[in-house]
N, C-alpha and C positions, 0 to 999 in steps of 0.2 A: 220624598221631596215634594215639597207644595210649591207653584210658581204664580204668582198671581200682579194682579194692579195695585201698587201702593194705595191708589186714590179709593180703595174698593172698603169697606167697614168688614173690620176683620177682629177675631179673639179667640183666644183658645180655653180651652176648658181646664178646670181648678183640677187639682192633681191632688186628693183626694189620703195618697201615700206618704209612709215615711221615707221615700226612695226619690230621688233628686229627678228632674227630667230636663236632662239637659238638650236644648237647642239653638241652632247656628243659625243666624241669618244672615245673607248676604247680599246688600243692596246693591245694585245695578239703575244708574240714570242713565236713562237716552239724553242725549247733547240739548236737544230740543224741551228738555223741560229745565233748562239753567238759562234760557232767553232771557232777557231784560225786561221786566215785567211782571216775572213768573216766580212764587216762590218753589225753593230746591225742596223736593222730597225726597224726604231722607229718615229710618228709621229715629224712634224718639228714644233711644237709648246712647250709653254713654260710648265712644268710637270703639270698634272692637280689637283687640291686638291677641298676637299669639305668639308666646315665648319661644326666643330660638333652636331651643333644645327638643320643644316639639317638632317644629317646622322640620328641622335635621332630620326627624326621626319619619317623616312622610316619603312617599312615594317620587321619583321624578315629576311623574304626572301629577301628582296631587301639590307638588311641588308649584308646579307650572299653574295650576289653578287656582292656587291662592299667593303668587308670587306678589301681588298687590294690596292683601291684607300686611298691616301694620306692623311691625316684630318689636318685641321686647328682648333685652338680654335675658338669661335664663336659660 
């Protein structure tokens, strides 16, 4: 788990393999950075969703923890 400051100059290293390396990320804004003013930050990739059929197949708990990510049917 890596947890850091959006605002912070960040990248990850070339994956070098023929083997996929999949990673989740999960944005979190404090209230206080969506002020009038202020622009939102927000990862630069497209909204993330997660098919129903996965969601189903998680945990209560893991349930509860991502009960606000996006669901697709599926």
């Amino acid at each position: 788990m890596i947890i850091s400051d959006p605002r912070t100059v960040h990248r990850g290293t070339p994956n070098h393999t023929d083997e996929p390396r999949p990673f989740a990320v999960i944005v979190h804004n404090r209230g206080y950075y969506l002020q009038e003013g202020h622009k939102r930050l927000e990862a630069n990739e497209d909204t993330p969703f997660l098919r129903e059929s996965f969601y189903q197949t998680l945990s209560e708990r893991e349930q509860k923890l991502l009960r606000r990510v996006n669901r697709t049917a599926g």
